[in-house]
C-alpha positions in Angstrom: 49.1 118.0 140.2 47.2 114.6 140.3 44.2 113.9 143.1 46.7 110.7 143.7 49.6 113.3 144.8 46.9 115.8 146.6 47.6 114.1 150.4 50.9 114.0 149.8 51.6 116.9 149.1 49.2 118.3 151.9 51.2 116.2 154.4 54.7 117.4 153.7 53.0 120.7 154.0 51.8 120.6 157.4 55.1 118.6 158.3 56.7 121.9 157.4 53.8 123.8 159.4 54.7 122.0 162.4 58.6 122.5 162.0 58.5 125.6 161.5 56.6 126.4 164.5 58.2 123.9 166.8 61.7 125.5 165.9 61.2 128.9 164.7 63.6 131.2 167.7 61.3 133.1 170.0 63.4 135.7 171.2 60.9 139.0 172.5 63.7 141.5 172.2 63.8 140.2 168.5 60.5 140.1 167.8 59.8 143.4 169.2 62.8 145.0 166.8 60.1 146.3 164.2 61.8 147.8 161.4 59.7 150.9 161.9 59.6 151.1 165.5 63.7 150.5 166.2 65.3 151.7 162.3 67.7 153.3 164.3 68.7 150.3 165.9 68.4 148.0 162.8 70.4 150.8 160.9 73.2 150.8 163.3 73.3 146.6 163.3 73.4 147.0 159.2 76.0 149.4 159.5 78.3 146.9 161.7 77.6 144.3 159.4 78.5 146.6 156.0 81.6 147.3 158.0 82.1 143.7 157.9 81.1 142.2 161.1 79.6 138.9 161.1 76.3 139.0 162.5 76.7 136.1 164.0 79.5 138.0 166.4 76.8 141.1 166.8 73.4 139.8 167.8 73.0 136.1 166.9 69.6 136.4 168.1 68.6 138.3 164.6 70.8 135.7 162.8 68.9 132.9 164.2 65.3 135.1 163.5 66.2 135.7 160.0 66.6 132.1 159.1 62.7 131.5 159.8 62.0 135.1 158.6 62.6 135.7 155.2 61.1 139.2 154.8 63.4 140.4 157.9 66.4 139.1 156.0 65.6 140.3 152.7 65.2 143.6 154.4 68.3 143.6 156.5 70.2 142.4 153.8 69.0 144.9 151.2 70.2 147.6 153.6 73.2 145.9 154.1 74.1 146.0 150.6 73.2 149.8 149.9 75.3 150.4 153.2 78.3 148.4 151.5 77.8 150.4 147.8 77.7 153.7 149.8 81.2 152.8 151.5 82.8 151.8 148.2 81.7 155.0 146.9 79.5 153.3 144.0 76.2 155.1 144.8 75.0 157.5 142.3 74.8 161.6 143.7 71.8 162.6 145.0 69.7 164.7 142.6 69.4 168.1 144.5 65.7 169.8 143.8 
């Protein structure tokens, strides 16, 4: 990248800085959810969802979180997706020591 293109760039950067912050859902129940700390509450949401509820329909706080979260929704969504391969029946047996 040229010098010339330097502030630019920095600019649109802290634009998104400020956006992000300004807009980004601040919901404390959310927030609190920890993947650790609630799994059993995040497992049961995945399961609704793998069943094929919207998520928008069962907590559209966590939909709204995810969309500034990207590591929560990768993480939801992964689980989702095992949930859904496990209920079509596509998940390898479990090796038995």
């Amino acid at each position: 990248m040229s010098q010339q293109n330097q502030p630019d760039q920095r600019l649109k950067n802290l634009e998104f800085l400020l956006e992000f912050v300004e807009k980004a859902p601040e919901h404390a129940e959310i927030i609190a959810m920890d993947c650790n700390d609630h799994c059993e509450q995040m497992a049961t949401l995945a399961e609704r969802v793998a069943d094929g509820e919207a998520l928008e329909n069962v907590l559209p706080e966590l939909q709204e979180h995810m969309k500034y979260w990207g590591d929560c929704r990768e993480e939801f969504y992964a689980l989702v997706h095992v949930l859904k391969a496990e209920l079509a029946g596509e998940l390898p047996p479990i090796p038995e020591d």
